[in-house]
C-alpha positions as CSV (number, residue, x, y, z in Angstrom):
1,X,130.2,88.9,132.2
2,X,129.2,92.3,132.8
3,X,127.5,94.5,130.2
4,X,129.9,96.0,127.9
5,X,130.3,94.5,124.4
6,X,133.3,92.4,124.2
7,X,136.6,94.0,123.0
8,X,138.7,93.3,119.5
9,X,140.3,90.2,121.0
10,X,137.3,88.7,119.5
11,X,137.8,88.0,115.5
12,X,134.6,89.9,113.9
13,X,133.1,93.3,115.1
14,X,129.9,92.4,113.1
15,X,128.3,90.0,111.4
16,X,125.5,89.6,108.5
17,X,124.2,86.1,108.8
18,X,122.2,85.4,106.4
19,X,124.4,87.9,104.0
20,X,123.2,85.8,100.3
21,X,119.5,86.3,101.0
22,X,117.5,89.3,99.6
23,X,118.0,91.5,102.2
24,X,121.3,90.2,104.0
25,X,122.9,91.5,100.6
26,X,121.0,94.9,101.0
27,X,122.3,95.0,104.7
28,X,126.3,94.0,103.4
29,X,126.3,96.5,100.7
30,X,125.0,99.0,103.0
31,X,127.5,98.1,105.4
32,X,130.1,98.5,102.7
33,X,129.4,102.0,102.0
34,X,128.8,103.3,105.3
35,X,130.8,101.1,108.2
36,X,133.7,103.3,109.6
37,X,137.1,102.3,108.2
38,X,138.6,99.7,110.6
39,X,135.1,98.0,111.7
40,X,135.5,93.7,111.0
41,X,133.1,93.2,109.0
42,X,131.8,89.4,108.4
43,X,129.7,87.4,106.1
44,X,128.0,84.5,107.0
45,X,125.6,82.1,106.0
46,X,125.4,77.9,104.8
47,X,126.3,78.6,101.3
48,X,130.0,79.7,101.6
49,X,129.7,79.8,97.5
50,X,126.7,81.6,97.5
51,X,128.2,84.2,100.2
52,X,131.5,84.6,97.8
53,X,129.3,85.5,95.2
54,X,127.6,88.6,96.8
55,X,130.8,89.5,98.2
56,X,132.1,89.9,94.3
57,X,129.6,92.5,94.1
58,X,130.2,94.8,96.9
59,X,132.6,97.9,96.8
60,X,136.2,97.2,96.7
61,X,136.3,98.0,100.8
62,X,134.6,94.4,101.1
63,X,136.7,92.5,99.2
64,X,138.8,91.0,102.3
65,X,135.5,90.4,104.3
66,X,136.0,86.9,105.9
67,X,133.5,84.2,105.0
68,X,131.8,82.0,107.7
69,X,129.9,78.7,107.2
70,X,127.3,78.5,109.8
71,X,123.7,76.9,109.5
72,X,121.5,78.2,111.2
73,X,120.3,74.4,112.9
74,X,123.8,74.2,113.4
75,X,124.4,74.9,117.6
76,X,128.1,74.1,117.3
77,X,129.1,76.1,114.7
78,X,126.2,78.7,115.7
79,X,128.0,78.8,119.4
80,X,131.6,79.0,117.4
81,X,130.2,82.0,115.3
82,X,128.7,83.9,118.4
83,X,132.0,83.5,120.3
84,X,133.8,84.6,117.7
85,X,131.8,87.7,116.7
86,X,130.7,91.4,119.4
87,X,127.5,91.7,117.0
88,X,125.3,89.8,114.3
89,X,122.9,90.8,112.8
90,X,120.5,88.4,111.0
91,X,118.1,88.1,107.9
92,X,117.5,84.1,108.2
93,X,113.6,83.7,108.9
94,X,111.1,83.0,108.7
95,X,112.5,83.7,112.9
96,X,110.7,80.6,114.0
97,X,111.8,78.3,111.9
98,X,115.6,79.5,111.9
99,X,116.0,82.0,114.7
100,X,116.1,80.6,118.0
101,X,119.4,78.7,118.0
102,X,121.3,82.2,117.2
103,X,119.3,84.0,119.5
104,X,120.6,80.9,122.4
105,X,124.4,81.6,120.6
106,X,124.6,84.8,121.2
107,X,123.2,85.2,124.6
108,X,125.1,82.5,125.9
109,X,128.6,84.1,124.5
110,X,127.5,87.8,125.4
111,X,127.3,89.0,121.8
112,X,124.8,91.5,121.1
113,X,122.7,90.7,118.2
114,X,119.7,92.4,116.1
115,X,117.2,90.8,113.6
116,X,114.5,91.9,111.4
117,X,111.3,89.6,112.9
118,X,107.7,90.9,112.9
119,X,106.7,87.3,115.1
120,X,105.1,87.6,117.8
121,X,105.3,83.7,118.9
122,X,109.3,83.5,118.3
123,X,109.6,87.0,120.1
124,X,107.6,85.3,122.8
125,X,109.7,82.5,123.1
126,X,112.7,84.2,122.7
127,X,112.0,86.1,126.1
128,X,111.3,83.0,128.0
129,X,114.3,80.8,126.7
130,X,117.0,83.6,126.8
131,X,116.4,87.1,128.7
132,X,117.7,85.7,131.6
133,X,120.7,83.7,130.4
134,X,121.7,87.4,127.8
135,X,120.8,90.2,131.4
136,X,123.6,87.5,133.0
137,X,126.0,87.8,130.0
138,X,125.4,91.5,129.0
139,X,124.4,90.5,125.5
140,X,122.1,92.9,124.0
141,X,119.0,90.9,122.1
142,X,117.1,93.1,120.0
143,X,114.2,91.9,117.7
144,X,112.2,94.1,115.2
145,X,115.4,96.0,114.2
146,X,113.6,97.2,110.5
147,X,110.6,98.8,109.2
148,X,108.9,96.5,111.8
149,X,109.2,98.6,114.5
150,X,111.6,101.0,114.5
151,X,109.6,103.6,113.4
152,X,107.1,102.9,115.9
153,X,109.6,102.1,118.9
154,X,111.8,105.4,118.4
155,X,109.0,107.7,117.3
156,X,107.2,106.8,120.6
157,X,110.3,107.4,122.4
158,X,110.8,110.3,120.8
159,X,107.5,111.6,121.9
160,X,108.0,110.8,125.3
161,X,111.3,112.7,125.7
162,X,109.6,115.6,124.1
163,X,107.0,115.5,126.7
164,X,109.4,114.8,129.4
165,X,111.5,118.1,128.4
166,X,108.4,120.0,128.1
167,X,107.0,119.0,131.6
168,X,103.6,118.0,129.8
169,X,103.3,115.0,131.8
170,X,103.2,111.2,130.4
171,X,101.9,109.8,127.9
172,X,97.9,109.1,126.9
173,X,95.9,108.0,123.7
174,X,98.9,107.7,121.1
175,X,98.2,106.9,117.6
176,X,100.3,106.1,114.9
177,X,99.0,106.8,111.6
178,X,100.8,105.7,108.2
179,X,100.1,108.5,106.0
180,X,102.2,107.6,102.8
181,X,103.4,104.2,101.8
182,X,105.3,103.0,98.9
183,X,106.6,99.8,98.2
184,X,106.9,96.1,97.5
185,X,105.3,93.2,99.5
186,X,108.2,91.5,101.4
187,X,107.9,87.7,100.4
188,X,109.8,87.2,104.3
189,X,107.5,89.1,105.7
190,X,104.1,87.3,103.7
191,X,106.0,83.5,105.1
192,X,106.6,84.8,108.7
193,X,102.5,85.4,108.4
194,X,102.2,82.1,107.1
195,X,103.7,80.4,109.8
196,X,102.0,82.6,112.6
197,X,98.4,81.4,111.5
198,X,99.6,78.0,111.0
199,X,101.1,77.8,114.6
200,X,97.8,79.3,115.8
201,X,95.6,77.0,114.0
202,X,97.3,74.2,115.4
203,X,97.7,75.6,118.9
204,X,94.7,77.0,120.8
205,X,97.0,78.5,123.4
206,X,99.4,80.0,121.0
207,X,96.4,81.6,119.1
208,X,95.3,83.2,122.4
209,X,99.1,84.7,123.2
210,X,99.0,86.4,119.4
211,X,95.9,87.9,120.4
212,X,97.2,89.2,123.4
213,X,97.9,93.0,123.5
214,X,100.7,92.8,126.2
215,X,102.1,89.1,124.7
216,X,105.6,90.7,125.2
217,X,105.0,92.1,128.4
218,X,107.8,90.8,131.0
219,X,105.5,91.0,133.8
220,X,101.7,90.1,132.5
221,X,100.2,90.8,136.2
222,X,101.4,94.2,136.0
223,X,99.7,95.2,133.1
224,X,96.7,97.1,132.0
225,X,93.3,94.4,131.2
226,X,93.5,93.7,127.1
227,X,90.3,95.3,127.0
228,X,91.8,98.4,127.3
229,X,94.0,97.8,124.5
230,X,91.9,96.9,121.8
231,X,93.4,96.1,118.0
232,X,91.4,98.3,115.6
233,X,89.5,96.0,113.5
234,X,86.9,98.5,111.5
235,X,87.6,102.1,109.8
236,X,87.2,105.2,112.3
237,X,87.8,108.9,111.2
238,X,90.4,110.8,112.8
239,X,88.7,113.8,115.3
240,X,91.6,116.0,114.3
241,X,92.3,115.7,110.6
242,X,89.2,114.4,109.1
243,X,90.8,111.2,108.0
244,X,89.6,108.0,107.5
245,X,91.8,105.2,109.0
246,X,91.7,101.4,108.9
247,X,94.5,99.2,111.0
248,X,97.8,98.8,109.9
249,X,98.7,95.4,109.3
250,X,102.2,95.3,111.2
251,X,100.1,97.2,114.4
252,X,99.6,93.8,115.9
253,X,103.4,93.3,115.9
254,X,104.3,96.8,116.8
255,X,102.1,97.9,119.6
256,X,103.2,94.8,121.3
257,X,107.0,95.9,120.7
258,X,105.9,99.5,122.3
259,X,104.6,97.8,125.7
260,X,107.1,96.0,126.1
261,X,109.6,99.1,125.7
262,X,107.3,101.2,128.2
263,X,107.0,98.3,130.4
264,X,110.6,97.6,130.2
265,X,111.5,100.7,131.6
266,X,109.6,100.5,134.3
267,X,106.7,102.1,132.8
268,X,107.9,105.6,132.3
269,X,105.8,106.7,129.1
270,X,102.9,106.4,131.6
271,X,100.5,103.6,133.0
272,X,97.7,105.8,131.0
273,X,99.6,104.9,127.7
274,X,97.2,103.3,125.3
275,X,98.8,102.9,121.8
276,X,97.2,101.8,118.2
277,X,98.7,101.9,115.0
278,X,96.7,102.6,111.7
279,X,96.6,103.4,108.0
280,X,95.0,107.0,106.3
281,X,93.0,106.5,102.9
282,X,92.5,110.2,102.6
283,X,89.9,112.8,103.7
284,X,86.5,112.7,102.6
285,X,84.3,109.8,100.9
286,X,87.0,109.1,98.3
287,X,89.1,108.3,101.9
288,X,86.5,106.8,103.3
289,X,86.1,103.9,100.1
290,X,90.3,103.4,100.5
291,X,89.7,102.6,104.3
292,X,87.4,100.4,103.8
293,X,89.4,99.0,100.8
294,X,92.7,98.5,102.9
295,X,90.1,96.6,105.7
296,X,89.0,93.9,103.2
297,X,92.1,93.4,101.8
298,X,93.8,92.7,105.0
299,X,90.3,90.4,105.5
300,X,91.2,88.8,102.6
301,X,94.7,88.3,103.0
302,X,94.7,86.8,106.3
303,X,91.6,84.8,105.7
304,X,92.5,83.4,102.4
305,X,96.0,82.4,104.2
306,X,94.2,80.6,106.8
307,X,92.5,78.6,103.8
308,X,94.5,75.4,101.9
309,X,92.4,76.3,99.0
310,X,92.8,80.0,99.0
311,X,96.2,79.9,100.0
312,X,97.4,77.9,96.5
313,X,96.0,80.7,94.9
314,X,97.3,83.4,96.8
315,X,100.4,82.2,96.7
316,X,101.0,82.1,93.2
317,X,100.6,85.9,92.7
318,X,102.7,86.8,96.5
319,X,106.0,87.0,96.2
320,X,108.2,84.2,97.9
321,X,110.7,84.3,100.2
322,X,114.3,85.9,99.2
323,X,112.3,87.6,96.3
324,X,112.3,91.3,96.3
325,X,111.7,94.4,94.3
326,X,114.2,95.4,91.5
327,X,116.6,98.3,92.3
328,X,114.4,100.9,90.5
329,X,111.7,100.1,92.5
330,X,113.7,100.1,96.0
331,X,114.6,103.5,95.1
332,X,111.2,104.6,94.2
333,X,109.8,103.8,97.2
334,X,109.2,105.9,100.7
335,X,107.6,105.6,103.9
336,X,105.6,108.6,106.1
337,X,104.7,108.0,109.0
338,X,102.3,110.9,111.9
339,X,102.7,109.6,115.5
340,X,100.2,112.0,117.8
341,X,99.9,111.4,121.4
342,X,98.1,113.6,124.2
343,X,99.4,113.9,127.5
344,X,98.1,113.8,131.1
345,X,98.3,117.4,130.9
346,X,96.5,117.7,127.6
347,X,98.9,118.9,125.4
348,X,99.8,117.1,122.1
349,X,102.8,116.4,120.6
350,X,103.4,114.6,117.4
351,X,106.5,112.6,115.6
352,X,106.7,112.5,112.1
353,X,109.2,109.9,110.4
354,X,109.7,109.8,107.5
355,X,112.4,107.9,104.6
356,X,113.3,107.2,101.1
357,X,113.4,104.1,99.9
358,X,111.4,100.5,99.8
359,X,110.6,100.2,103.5
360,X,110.5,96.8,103.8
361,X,114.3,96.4,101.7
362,X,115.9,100.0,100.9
363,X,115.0,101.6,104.6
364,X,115.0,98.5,106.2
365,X,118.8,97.7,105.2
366,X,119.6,100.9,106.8
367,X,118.1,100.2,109.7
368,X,119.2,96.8,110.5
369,X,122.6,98.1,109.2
370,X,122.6,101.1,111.5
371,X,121.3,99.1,114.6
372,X,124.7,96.5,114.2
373,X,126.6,99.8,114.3
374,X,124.8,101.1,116.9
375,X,125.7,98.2,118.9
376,X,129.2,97.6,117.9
377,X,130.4,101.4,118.1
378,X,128.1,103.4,120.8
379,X,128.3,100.3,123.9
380,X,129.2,103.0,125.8
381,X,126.3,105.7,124.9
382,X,123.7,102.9,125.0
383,X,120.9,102.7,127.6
384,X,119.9,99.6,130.2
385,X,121.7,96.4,130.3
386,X,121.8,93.2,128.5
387,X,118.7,91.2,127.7
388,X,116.0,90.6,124.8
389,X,115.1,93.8,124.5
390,X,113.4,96.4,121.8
391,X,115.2,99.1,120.1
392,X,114.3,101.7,122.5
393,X,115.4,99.5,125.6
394,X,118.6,98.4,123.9
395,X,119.7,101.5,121.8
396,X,117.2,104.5,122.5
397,X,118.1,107.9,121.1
398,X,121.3,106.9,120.3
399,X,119.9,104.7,117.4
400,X,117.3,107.9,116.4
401,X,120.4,110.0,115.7
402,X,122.5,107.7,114.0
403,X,118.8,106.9,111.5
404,X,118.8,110.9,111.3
405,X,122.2,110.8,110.2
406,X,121.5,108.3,107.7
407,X,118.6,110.3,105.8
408,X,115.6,109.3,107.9
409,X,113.3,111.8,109.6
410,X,112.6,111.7,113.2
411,X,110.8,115.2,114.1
412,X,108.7,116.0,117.3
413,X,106.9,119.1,117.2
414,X,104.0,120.0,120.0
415,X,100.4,121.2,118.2
């Protein structure tokens, strides 16, 4: 098949799977509001009660959405839904429990298809069991299509075709710095974590591929040493604003996500590119304590996971998968984000990005919702081919506007 998305002869244009969990019922009512009239919109899920219910609750527009029972262990009806369907776009995790038989589906019928995982294992496996099989069928697989790491993916993008226009050469020491956060802890996200370190504890080699730098590189003899990409472990002060910084928690999913986009494409944001993603406490000592603050807590967090006894306790107080934040505090929340890089020729450019709303629910649910757009309505404007791809390989600029659109703020200025 070649790569174009298949046409309306097939019955769905796109599909939420997972549509009664927390966020799948974000992603339909976004949907709802914003999908063009005309688009074939589907719900699917196991629960074909639990999916009529959240259909209830969306605006009239949804009311005739179809209703598909699919589980996701099921291949046949997986394989029946993915045939049937040009896009889904899933919610089910934890991914490596629940993703991969989708992800087969879908490649295997050409359908394009976007999820919300911040794993690096199941992105792993993913690339092994079905890039091939989806570059033959023209299906578009794109992983990390929310707060995890669209931000990161576009805004370094973005900075690259700043650059590019600007004729300041590629790409250097890039560093993305969250600069205001506000928001609930995603209970998915805290039981895809979970999983990781158990998976790791259990297997040496898989602990080693976590730890890896370029673990989603499609060509691991062709890149740079790991040494030279080093995850930030300690707090360090920014040279330029005087901030202190400690890592960012999702910067071990999304610098791996960035690589593979640069290495994807042929390495066009530059062989020099060396990318780490971090978190500001603040300017001066009061900054300095709230670095050092957001480096034990991840200590703590990941340790006391790794721990049976610590992880009882922890997780009676995190919140569990399918919970969320109440609508106040969606809305209340926001994400800002400062991506800086410096060029071969020495010039800086940065990306700011920028939205309202919960990241991990609110902005996410646009973003996931705008990606299944993206990939139902703009095959035409999209870059590259079929694959497992990232958001820059499979949607690129295309996918910036369309988040622009939506509210969200991708900027590049040069300083």
């Amino acid at each position: 098949m070649s790569d174009s998305a298949p046409g309306r002869a097939r019955e769905h244009d796109l599909v939420v799977f997972g549509a009664s969990g927390f966020v799948g019922r974000l992603t339909a009512a976004y949907l709802a509001e914003h999908a063009p009239a005309g688009t074939r919109v589907a719900l699917a899920g196991r629960s074909r009660s639990k999916l009529e219910a959240v259909r209830a609750t969306l605006p009239a527009a949804a009311r005739d959405w179809p209703i598909v029972e699919a589980d996701s262990h099921d291949a046949v009806a997986l394989s029946a839904l993915a045939r049937a369907s040009r896009v889904i776009v899933t919610t089910v995790g934890p991914y490596a429990r629940h993703g991969l038989p989708l992800v087969t589906a879908c490649a295997e019928a050409g359908t394009h298809y976007a999820d919300l995982t911040g794993e690096t294992l199941f992105m792993r496996r993913s690339i092994d069991t079905a890039d091939a099989v989806a570059r033959e069928s023209g299906a578009r697989i794109v992983h990390t299509c929310g707060f995890d790491s669209i931000p990161s993916d576009l805004g370094v993008l973005a900075l690259y075709e700043a650059a590019s226009a600007a004729g300041a050469g590629e790409l250097g020491e890039t560093t993305f710095v969250v600069t205001g956060l506000g928001g609930g802890v995603s209970g998915g996200t805290i039981d895809s974590m979970r999983g990781q370190l158990d998976e790791g504890k259990a297997d040496r080699d898989a602990r080693r591929l976590a730890a890896d730098p370029y673990a989603l590189s499609p060509d691991r003899s062709a890149d740079p040493s790991p040494r030279e990409e080093r995850d930030p472990t300690g707090v360090s002060r920014d040279p330029h604003t005087g901030a202190w910084l400690a890592p960012f928690v999702m910067g071990l999913v999304n610098t791996r996500v960035v690589r593979r986009s640069n290495a994807l494409q042929g390495w066009r944001y530059g062989r020099g590119l060396r990318y780490r993603e971090l978190m500001s406490g603040g300017r001066g000592p009061l900054g300095a304590v709230k670095a050092a603050g957001i480096v034990a807590m991840l200590a703590g967090l990941f340790g006391g996971l790794s721990l049976k006894p610590t992880r009882k306790v922890l997780d009676r107080v995190l919140p569990s998968p399918g919970e969320g934040p109440s609508e106040e505090q969606r809305e209340k929340g926001f994400f800002r984000i400062d991506i800086t890089t410096t060029t071969a020729s020495g010039r800086r450019f940065r990306c700011r990005i920028a939205a309202k709303g919960d990241p991990g629910y609110k902005a996410t649910a646009v973003m996931l919702g705008q990606a299944g757009l993206c990939l139902a309505e703009d095959q035409d404007r999209l870059p590259g081919a079929g694959g497992v791809l990232t958001p820059a390989t499979a949607m690129g600029g295309v996918l910036t506007d369309r988040l622009r659109a939506a509210g969200q703020t991708y900027d590049v200025t040069e300083l």
